[in-house]
Structures are given as C-alpha cells and as structure tokens.
C-alpha positions in Angstrom: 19.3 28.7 122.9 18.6 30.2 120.2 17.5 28.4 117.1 17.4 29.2 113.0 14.6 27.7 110.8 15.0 28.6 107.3 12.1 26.9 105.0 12.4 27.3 101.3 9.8 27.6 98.7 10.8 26.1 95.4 9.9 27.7 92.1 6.4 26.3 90.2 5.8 26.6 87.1 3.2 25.3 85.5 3.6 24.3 81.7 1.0 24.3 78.7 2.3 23.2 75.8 0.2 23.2 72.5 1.9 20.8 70.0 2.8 22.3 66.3 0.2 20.6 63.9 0.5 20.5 60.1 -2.3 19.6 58.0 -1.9 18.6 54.4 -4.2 17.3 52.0 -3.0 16.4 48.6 -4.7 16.4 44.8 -3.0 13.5 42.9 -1.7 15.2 39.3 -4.0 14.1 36.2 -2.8 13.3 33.2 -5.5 13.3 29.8 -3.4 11.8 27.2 -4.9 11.0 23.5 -2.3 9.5 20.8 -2.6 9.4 17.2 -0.7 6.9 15.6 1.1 7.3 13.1 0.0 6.1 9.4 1.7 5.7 5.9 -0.1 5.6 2.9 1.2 3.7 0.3 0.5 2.9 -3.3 1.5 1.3 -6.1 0.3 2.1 -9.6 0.4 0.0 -12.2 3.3 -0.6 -14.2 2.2 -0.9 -18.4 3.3 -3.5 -20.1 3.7 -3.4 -23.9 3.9 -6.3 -26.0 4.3 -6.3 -29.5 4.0 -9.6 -31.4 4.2 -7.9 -35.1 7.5 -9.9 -35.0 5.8 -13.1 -34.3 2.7 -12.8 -36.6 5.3 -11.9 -39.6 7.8 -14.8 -39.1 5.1 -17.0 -39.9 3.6 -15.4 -42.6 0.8 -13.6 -40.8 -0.1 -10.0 -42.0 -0.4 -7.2 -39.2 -3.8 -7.0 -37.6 -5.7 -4.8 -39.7 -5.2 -7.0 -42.7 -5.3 -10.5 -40.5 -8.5 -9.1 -39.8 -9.8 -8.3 -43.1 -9.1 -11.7 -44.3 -10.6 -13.7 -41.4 -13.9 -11.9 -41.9 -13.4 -12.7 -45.8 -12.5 -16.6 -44.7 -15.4 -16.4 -42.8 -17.8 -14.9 -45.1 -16.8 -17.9 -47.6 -17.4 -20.3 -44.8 -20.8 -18.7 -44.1 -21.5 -19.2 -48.1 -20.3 -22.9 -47.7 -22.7 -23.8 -45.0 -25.5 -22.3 -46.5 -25.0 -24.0 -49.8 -24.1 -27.5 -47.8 -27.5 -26.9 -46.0 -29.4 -26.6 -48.4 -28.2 -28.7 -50.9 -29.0 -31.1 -47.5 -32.6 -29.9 -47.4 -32.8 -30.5 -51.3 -32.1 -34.2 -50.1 -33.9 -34.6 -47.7 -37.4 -33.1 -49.5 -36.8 -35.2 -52.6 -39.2 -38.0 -51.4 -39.8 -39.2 -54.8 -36.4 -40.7 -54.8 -36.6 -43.9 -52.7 -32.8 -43.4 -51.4 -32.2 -42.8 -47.3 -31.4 -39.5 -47.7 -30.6 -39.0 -43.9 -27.6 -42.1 -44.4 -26.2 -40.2 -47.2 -25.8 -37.2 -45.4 -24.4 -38.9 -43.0 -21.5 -40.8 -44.9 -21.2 -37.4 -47.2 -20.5 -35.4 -44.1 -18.2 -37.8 -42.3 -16.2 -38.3 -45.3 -14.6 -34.8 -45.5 -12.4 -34.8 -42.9 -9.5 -32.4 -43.4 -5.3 -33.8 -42.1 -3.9 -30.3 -40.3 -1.3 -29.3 -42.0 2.0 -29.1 -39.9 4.9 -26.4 -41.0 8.0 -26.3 -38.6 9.3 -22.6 -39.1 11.5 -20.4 -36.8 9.1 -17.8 -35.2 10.9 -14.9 -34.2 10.6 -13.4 -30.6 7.9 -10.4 -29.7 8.9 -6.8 -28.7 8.6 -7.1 -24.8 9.1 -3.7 -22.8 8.0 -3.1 -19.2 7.9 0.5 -17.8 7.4 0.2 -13.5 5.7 2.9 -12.1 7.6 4.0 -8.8 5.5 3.5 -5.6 3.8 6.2 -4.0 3.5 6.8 0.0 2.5 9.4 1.8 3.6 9.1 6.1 1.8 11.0 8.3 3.0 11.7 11.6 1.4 10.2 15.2 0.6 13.3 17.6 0.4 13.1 21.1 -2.0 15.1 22.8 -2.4 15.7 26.5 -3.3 17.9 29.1 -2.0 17.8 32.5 -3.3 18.9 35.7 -0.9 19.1 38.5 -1.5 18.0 41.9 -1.9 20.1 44.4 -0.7 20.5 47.9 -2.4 22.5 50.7 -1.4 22.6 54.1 -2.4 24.3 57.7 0.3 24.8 59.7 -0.3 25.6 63.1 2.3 26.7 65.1 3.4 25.1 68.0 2.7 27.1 71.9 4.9 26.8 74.8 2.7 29.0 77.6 5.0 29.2 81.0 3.3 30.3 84.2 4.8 30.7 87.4 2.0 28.9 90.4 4.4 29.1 92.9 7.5 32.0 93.4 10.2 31.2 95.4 10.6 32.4 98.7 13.0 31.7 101.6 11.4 32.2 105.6 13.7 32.6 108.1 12.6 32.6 111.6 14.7 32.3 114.9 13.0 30.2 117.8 13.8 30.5 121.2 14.6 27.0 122.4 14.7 26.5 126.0 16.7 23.5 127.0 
C-alpha cells in the first residue's frame, strides 16, 4: 500500500523592532521685568494775605503809621529827657552829703508816689480791611513705566524614527513523499 506523507514548513520570520524615541529638552521662558512707579508732584504756594488795619488805628484816634511813628519816637525822646533829668536830679540827692536828710528814703517815697490810673475810653473800633488771595495748587504726575525683556523658552527635540526590520529565517515549504507500506 501505498502511502502519502506531506510535511509542511511554516513561515519564520524574525522581527526587529526599534522603538520611535523623542528627546526633548526644554529652556523655561525668562522674564526681566523693572517698574517705575508712578509719582505726582504736588505743591502748594502760599496764598498772601493782606490786612489792612488803617480802619482800626483811625476809629480810635490813631494816625496812619508814618505819623504814629513820628510821634512815638517824639513821646519817646521826651521820655528819654525825663529820665535823664529824674536821674540826675537823683544823683544831685544823693551827693548832697552836707544835708543830713536819707536821701536814698526820699527817693524812694518820691518815686513810689507817681503812680499814674490808665485811663479807660470805651469807643466803637471799626473792623480792618481783610482780603485773602489763594494760590491754586500745583502738581505735576509722572507716569510709572514698565520695563522688561523677555526671553522665551525654548524647545528642542530629537526625534528618532521608529524601525520595523522583517526577515524571513524560515520560507515555507511543503514535502510530499509516497512510502511504500507493505502490510
């Protein structure tokens, strides 16, 4: 009898496979940044005031400066004059040993005795010229700034493709052979 063997042989294939790899490498972003603020200048000038007391001075019988003047130099030129004469009309006293008299206790009773009363005069005294002139206020703004300088980051990468390498180790193949099988 007569006998078929058929043997197959299988396709191999032998597989290399290289992975795709991707290298990145980053540079973070930089950011310089340098403010000024902003200012305002201000300033305020000085408002003048005026007042004028020529009103006052003549509601109670005062003269204007000028002549006020005049006669308190006057007033005290007299009382200059006065003193003197006082003094030495004092010293006169007081060198006159011959006379047995305390001079000193009779200059003393002579100069307490001439105590003046004030006089007191109730009058209407008019107001003074008051006048105010405001000077506005002055300012000056000045804007911040903002300065900066930016560096972005950076991104660098290495890509390296993926492989897929296919060999064949083993083609196919069918064997068929007939035996002779005695029984």
């Amino acid at each position: 009898m007569l006998q078929l063997n058929i043997s197959t042989q299988t396709t191999r294939l032998d597989y290399n496979i290289q992975n795709a790899r991707l290298n990145l490498q980053t540079t973070r972003p930089n950011l310089q940044m340098e403010t000024t603020p902003s200012t305002l200048e201000m300033r305020q000038p000085y408002g003048e005031l005026t007042i004028d007391s020529t009103p006052c001075r003549y509601s109670i019988g005062f003269k204007n400066n000028t002549d006020f003047a005049r006669d308190n130099a006057e007033f005290g030129r007299q009382t200059a004059k006065n003193a003197i004469a006082r003094i030495v009309e004092d010293g006169d006293k007081l060198a006159a040993i011959q006379n047995k008299t305390n001079a000193i206790a009779d200059i003393a009773a002579k100069n307490s005795a001439h105590t003046e009363i004030p006089r007191v005069t109730l009058a209407y005294v008019a107001l003074p010229n008051i006048s105010y002139h405001a000077e506005p206020v002055q300012f000056t703004p000045i804007e911040g700034k903002i300065n900066y300088n930016l560096e972005p980051g950076k991104v660098q990468g290495d890509y390296q493709p993926g492989s897929v390498d296919i060999r064949v180790s083993q083609y196919p193949s069918v064997e068929i052979s007939v035996v002779d099988v005695k029984v």
